[in-house]
Structures are given as structure tokens and as C-alpha cells.
C-alpha positions as CSV (number, residue, x, y, z in Angstrom):
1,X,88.2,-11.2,130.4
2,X,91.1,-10.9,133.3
3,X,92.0,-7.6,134.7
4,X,95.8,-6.8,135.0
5,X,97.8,-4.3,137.0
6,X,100.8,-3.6,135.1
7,X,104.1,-1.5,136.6
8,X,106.0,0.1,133.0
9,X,108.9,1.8,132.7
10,X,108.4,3.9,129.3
11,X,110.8,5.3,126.4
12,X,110.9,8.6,128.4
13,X,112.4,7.1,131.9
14,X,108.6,7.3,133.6
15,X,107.3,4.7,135.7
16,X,103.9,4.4,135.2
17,X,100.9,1.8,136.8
18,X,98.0,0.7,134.3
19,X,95.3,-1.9,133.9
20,X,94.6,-3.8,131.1
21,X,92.3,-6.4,130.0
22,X,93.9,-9.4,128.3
23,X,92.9,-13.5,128.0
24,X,96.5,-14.4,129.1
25,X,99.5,-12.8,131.0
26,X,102.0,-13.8,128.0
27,X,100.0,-12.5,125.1
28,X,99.7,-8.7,127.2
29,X,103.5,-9.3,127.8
30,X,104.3,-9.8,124.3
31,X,101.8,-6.1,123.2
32,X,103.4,-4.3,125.9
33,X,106.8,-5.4,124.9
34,X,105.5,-4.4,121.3
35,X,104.9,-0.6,122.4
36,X,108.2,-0.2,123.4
37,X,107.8,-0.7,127.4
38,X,109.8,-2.3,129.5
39,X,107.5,-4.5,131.8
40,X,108.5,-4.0,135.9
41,X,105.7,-6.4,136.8
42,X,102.0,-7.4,135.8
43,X,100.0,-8.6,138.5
44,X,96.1,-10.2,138.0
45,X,93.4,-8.8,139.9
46,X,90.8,-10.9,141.9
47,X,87.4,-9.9,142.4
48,X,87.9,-9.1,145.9
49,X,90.8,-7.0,145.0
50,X,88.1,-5.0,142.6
51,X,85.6,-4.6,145.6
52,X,88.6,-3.5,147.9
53,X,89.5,-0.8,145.1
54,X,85.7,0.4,145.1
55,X,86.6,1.7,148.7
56,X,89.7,3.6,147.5
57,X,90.1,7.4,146.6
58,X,90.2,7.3,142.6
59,X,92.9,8.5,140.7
60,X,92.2,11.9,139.8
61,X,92.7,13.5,136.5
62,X,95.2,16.3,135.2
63,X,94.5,19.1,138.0
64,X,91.7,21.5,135.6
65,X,93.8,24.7,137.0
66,X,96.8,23.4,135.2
67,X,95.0,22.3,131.8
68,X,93.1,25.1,131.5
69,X,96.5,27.0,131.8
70,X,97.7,25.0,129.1
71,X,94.4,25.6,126.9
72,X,95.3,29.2,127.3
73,X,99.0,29.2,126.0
74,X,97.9,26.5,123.1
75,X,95.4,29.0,122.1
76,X,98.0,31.8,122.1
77,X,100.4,29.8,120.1
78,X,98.2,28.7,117.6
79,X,96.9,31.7,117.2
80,X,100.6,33.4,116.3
81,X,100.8,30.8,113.4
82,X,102.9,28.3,115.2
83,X,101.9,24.6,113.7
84,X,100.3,22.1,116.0
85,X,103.5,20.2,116.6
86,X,105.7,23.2,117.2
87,X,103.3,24.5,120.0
88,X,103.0,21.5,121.9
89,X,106.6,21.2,121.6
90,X,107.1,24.2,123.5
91,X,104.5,23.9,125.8
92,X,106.0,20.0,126.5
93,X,109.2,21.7,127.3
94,X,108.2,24.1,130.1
95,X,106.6,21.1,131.9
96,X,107.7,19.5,135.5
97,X,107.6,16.1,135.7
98,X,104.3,14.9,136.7
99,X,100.9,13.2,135.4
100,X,100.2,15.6,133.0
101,X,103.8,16.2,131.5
102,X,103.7,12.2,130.7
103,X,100.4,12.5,128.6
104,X,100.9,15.7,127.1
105,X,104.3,13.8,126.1
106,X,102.0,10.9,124.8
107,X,99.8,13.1,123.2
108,X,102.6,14.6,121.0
109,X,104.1,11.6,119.6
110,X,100.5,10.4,118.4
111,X,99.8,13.8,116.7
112,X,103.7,13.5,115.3
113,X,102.5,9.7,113.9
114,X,99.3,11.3,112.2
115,X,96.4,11.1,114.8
116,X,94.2,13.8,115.2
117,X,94.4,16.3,118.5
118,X,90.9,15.2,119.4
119,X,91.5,11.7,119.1
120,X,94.8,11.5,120.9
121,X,93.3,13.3,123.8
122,X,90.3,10.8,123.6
123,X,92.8,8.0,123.7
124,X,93.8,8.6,127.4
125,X,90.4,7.9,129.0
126,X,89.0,9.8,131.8
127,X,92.2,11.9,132.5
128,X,90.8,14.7,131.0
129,X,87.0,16.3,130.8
130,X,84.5,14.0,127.9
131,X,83.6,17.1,126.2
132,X,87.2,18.7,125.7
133,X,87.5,15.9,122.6
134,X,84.6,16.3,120.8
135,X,85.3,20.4,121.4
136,X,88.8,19.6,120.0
137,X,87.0,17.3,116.9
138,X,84.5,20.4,115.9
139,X,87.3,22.9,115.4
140,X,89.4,20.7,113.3
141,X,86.3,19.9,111.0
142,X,85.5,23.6,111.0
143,X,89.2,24.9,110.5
144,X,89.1,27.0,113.9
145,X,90.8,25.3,116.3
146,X,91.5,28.3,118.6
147,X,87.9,29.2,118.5
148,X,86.7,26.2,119.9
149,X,89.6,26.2,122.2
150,X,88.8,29.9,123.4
151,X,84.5,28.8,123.8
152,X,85.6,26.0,126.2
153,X,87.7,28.1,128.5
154,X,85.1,30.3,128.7
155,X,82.7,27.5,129.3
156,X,84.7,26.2,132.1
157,X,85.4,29.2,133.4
158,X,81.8,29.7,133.9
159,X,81.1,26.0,135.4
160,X,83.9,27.0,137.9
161,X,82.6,30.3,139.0
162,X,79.1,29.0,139.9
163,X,80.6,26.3,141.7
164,X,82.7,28.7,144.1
165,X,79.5,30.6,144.7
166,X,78.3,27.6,145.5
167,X,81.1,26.2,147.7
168,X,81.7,29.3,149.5
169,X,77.9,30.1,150.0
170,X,77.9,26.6,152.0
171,X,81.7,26.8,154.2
172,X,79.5,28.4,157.1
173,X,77.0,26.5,157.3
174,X,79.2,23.4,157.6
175,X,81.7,25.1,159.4
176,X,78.6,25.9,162.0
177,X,76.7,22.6,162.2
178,X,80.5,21.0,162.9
179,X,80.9,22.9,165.9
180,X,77.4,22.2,166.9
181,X,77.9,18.4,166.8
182,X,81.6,19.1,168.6
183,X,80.0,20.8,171.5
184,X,77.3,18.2,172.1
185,X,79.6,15.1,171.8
186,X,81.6,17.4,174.3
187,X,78.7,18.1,176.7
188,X,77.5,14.6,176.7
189,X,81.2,12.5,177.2
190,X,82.5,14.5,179.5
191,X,80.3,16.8,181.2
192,X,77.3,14.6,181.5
193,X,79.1,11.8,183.3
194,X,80.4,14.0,185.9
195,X,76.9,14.7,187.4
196,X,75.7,11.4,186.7
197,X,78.2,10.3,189.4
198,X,76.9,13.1,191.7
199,X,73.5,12.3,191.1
200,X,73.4,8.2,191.5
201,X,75.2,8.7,194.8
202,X,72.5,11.3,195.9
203,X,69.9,8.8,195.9
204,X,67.4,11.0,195.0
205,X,64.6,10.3,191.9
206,X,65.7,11.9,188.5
207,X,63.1,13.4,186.5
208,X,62.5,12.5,183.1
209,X,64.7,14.6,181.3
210,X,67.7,13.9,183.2
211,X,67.4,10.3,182.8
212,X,67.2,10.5,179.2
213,X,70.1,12.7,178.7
214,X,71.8,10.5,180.9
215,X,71.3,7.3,179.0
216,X,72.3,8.8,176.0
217,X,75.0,10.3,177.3
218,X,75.6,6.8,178.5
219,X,75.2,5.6,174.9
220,X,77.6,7.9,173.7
221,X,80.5,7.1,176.1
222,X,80.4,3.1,176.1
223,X,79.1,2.0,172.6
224,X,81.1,4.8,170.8
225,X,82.8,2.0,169.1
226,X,79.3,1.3,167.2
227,X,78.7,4.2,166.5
228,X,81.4,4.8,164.5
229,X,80.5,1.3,162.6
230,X,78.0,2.0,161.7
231,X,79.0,5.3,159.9
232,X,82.2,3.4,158.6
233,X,79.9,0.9,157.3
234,X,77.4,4.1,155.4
235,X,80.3,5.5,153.8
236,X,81.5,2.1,152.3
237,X,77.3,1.1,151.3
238,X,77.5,4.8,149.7
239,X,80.8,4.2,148.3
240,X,80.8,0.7,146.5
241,X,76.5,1.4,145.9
242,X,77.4,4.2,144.2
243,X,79.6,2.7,141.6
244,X,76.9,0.4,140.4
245,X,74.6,2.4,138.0
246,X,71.3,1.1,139.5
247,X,72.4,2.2,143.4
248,X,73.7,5.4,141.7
249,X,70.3,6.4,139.9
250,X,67.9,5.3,143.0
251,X,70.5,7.3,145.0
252,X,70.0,10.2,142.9
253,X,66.3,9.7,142.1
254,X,66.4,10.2,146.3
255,X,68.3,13.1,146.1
256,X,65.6,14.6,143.3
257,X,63.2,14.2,145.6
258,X,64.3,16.1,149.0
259,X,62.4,19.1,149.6
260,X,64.2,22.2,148.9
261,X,67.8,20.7,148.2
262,X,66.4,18.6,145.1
263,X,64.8,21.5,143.6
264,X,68.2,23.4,143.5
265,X,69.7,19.6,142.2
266,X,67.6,19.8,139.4
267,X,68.7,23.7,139.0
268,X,72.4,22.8,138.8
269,X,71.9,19.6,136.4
270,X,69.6,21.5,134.2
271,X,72.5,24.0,134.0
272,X,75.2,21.7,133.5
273,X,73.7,20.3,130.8
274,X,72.0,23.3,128.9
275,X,75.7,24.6,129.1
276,X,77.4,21.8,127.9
277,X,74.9,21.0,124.9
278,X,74.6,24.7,124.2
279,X,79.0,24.7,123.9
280,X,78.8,21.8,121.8
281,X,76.1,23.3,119.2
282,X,78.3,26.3,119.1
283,X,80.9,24.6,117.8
284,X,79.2,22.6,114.8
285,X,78.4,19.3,116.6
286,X,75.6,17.6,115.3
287,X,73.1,17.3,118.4
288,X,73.3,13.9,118.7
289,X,76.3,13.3,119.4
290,X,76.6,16.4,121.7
291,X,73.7,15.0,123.3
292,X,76.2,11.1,123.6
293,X,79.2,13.5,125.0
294,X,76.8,15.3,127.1
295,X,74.7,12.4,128.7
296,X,78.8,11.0,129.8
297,X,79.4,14.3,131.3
298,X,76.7,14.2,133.6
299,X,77.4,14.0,137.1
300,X,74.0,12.6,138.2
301,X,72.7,9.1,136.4
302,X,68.7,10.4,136.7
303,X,69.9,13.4,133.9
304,X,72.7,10.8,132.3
305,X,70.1,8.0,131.7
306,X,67.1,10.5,130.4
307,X,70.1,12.1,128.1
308,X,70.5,8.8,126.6
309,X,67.2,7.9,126.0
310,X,66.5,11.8,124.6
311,X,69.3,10.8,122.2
312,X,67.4,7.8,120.8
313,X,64.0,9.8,120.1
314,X,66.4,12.4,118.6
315,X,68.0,9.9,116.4
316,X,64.5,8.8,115.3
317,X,63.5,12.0,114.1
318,X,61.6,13.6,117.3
319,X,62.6,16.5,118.2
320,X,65.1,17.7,120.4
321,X,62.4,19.6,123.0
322,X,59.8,17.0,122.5
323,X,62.4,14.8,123.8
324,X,62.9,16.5,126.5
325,X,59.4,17.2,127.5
326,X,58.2,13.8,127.2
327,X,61.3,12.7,129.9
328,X,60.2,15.6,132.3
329,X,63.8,16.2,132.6
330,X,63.3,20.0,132.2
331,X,61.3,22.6,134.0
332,X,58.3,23.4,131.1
333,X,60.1,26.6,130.9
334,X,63.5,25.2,129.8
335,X,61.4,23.5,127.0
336,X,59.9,26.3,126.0
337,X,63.0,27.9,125.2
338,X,64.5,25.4,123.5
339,X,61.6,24.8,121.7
340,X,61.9,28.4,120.3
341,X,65.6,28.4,120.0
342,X,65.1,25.1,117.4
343,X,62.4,27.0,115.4
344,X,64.2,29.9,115.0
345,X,67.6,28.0,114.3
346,X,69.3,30.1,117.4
347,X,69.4,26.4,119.4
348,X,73.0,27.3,121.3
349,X,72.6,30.5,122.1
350,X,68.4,29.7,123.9
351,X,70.7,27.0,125.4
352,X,73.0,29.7,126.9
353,X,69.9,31.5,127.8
354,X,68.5,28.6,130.0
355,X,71.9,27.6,131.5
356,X,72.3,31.6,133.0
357,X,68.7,31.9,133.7
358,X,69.2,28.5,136.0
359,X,72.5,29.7,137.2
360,X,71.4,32.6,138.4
361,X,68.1,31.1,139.9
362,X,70.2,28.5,142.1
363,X,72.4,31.1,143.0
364,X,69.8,33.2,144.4
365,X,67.9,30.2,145.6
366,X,70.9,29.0,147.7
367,X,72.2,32.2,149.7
368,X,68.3,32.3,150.3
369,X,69.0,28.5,152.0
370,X,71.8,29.3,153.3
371,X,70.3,32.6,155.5
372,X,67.6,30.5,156.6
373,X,70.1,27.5,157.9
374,X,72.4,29.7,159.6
375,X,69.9,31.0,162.0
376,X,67.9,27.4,162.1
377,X,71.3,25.9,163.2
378,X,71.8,28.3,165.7
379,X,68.5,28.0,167.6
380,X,68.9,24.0,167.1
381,X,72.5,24.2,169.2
382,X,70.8,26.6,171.9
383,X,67.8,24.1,172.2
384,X,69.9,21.1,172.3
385,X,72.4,22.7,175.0
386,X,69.3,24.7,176.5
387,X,68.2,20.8,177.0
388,X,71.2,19.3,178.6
389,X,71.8,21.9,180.9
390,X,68.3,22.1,182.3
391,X,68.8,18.0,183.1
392,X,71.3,19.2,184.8
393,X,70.3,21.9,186.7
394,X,66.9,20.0,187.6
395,X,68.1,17.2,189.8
396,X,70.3,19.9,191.8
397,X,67.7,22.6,192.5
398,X,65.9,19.5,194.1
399,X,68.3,18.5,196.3
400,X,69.1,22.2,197.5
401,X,65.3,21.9,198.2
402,X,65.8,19.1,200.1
403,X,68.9,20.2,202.1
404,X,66.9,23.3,202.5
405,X,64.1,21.2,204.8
């Protein structure tokens, strides 16, 4: 079915850009004239247009410091009695304009024509997190809505502290091996050169290492041009490879594999998704669909696509840590626990367990890496400039030798 990009003005004086899928331009006219918008301009997209857009930054969500702000305040509100309406009412009112002012704005008017939170947040897509909905769905079943509002902000509150451990553990590493690179494209494009001119004129035989320094060096300062190619050209294999599931999960299968880094990969991914399952359970969702919401919040397609297939033995009575075992998904640890939180009927809470036993394991396991790679990193730059400046020096203690005679 044909892809449209539409321009809309809506009832609130917002200009907004979205894509729809319709058999004919006149029929998505006429429903879009039917919602109330007023139609700037609705353009079809070609295929090549859809590769092109493979290469461009996505669209990001609602910025998760600002919704988890509002989580906050609509947790407060509900909590003093206000009803639903009322609260987002207020909360709509001290809103900028912006993304999220426009779909909280959205969201309001559905909930005012009779939809349910959880489903009016589900009905905008990927702007906000998968599991926020189905969060949102088992408080309104259960009757505490704050509750569940109160265990996700503490859930993502905990996702974003590991990852700033994680982030900052890794800024001087990166900051170290940048400079590294820096100085040796430095050395070799503009130092280099100048005693290559000094030494062809000499005459005199070069040994070895000065000729192959030279010749990269050489490399570096007249085929630059392909060199950056052929990194332009990595980025966009990575980039449109990694929107097609089947790149993605050999890409991510790779990544399992790496010595060292995939272990901590699998660390992370088994916390993730202990976490997320475990905050789902908590709030009365039937494991399988947690395990659906779950398998969609997954950021790697090895864990997304075993998530599925666990759901489908779950669904067929298996259960959940035989599931799990027989993908190898999970360290035989991990199982265990589970295995004992099912039997016991304490499920979310083991789940918490595993996700702070693996937290704590990659954070440990990481500031370990990172004290080995900051040293490694430094006695790779002094080799590497050790290296040039003997090729240097080499050539020019022979020809003092020579002028010496």
C-alpha cells in the first residue's frame, strides 16, 4: 500500500508532518478532512525516498527527562483525588509548546471521548517507551493507577542510573583513544612529509621502518579522500543493514560473540529484560503478554527474537524458565532463579533479584575493562609514536655517520 507524507494544520493551530498508508491520495484526503485537519500538502513517497530516509537521524520521542517529570506530577495529582481529566488538564496547561504539549493535548481529548489512559498513550506509536501502556493498562484493571505509575518511575530511574555508570565509566577511554588517533594522523600528514623531503634528496638508502612509515604516511596524505569513503560508506552499510531485522540479528549475534564486550552485552540485555518482565509481573500482567511488550522493548534482536519464541512455548503451557533455558538466552544461574521464583509464586521479585545481581556484575565488570583499556591505550599511543619517531631518527643518525667520515 502507498506511503504518504502529509503536512496538517490541527484544531489547536499546530503544524504537524505524518505518514500514512492509504490506496489513493483522495480517499486519505477525504479521512483526514474527516478528523477535523486542515490538509497543507500530502506528498507520496518512492522507494528511493524510503532508502534515503534509512540514512536520516530518526525522529526522537518525547525527551524521557520531561515525561518522567510529568509521571511524577500525574502521580501527585491523582493521588490528592483529582480525576483523570482534571489532572491532565492542569498538567496540559503548564506545558510550552512543543512535541509533547501536542500529544499530551491528543491524549486528553481521547480520554475526554471515553478511551482508556493506556490506550490513548498506545495510540501514538513509538513516541513514548512500549512498556509505559501496558504499565498504564495493569493499574486501571487493578484500580491503582498511581501505584503502577510510582513502580515505573522507579523502574526507569534505575535503567537510567546504570546507564550513566555506564556512560561515564567509558567518556575516558574514548576521550583517550580520540586523541591517540588525532596525534598519529597529525604525526603522519604533516610531520612525516617533512623528512621524507629531507631524506629523498639525501640519496641515502632508508631502512625498513622508515620506508614503511613513509608509505603510509604517503597513503594518508593523497588517498585521504578514500579513506573517508570508505568509512562514509560503513556507517550507511550499518545504518540501512541495521534497519532490516536479519542484518540487525547477524549484527548482534556478532556483537554476542566478541570476547569480553559480548559477555558484558549479554549482562546488560539479561538486565534489561529481567527488569522489564519483573515490573510488568509486579503490576498484574499476565506473563505473556509482558513477555510480547517485553520482547518489543528489547534493544538487541538476538534477546527480541528468543523473547518471542519464549512467548510461544509459554503460551503452550511450558514454562516460563524451561523456556528460557532451552533458548540459552540466560546464564544457568538466571534460570535457576526464576525457576525458584515460579515455584514459590515470588516470580517479580527473583526477577528483581536477577536484574540487580546482573547490574551490579556489569558494573563491576566494566570499571574492571575500563582500568585495563586505559593503560592498554596508553602504551599502544607510546608504541605507535615510539615507532614513527625511531623511522625518523634512523635515516639521520646515518647520515651524521656518514658526514662524520
Amino acid at each position: 500500500m502507498p506511503k504518504f507524507e502529509c503536512r496538517l494544520g490541527t484544531a489547536q493551530g499546530d503544524v504537524v508532518v505524518e505518514e500514512y498508508l492509504s490506496p489513493d491520495e483522495r480517499i486519505l484526503r477525504n479521512q483526514l478532512q474527516d478528523k477535523g485537519y486542515y490538509i497543507f500538502s500530502i506528498k507520496a513517497k518512492t522507494a528511493w525516498m524510503e532508502w534515503f530516509a534509512h540514512l536520516l537521524p530518526r525522529k526522537k520521542g518525547v525527551p524521557l527527562r520531561e515525561f518522567l517529570l510529568f509521571n511524577q506530577e500525574f502521580a501527585a495529582l491523582l493521588k490528592a483525588g483529582l480525576p483523570m481529566l482534571t489532572a491532565l488538564d492542569l498538567l496540559l496547561a503548564r506545558k510550552r509548546e512543543g512535541l509533547f504539549a501536542r500529544l499530551l493535548g491528543e491524549i486528553r481529548d481521547e480520554v475526554r471521548s471515553g478511551t482508556a489512559l493506556s490506550d490513548a498513550f498506545r495510540n501514538h506509536g513509538k513516541a513514548f517507551p512500549g512498556i509505559y501502556p501496558a504499565t498504564l493498562a495493569a493499574g486501571e484493571r487493578s484500580g491503582e493507577l498511581v501505584a503502577v505509575i510510582r513502580r515505573y518511575l522507579f523502574y526507569m530511574q534505575t535503567v537510567q542510573a546504570i546507564r550513566k555508570k555506564l556512560v561515564s565509566a567509558m567518556i575516558y577511554p574514548i576521550i583517550l583513544m580520540a586523541l591517540s588517533v588525532a596525534l598519529v594522523v597529525l604525526l603522519m600528514v604533516v610531520i612525516v612529509p617533512k623528512f621524507a623531503t629531507l631524506f629523498e634528496g639525501s640519496g641515502a638508502e632508508l631502512p625498513l621502518l622508515t620506508r614503511t612509515v613513509m608509505g603510509v604516511s604517503t597513503f594518508m596524505q593523497y588517498f585521504w579522500p578514500l579513506l573517508l569513503a570508505g568509512l562514509a560508506a560503513g556507517v550507511i552499510v550499518v545504518k540501512v543493514g541495521g534497519q532490516q531485522p536479519r542484518i540487525r540479528l547477524l549484527f548482534d549475534q556478532l556483537r554476542l560473540r566478541i570476547p569480553v564486550l559480548g559477555e558484558n552485552i549479554r549482562r546488560y540485555n539479561i538486565a534489561q529484560m529481567s527488569r522489564t518482565l519483573g515490573t510488568l509481573v509486579a503490576g498484574g500482567i499476565p506473563v505473556v503478554t509482558a513477555l510480547d511488550v517485553v520482547s518489543d522493548a528489547m534493544s538487541n534482536e538476538v534477546y527480541r527474537v528468543d523473547l518471542r519464541q519464549v512467548r510461544e512455548w509459554v503460551l503452550e503451557g511450558e514454562a516460563l524458565w524451561q523456556s528460557m533455558e532451552r533458548t540459552r538466552m540466560m546464564t544457568p544461574l538466571a534460570v535457576e532463579m526464576i525457576e525458584v521464583g515460579e515455584s514459590t509464586g515470588s516470580l517479580a521479585e527473583m526477577l528483581d533479584q536477577v536484574s540487580q545481581f546482573y547490574e551490579e556484575e556489569l558494573t563491576t565488570s566494566v570499571e574492571r575493562l575500563v582500568a585495563l583499556i586505559e593503560p592498554a591505550l596508553l602504551l599502544l599511543m607510546a608504541i605507535v609514536i615510539a615507532l614513527v619517531v625511531l623511522s625518523v631518527y634512523m635515516p639521520l643518525f646515518s647520515m651524521y655517520s656518514l658526514v662524520g667520515q
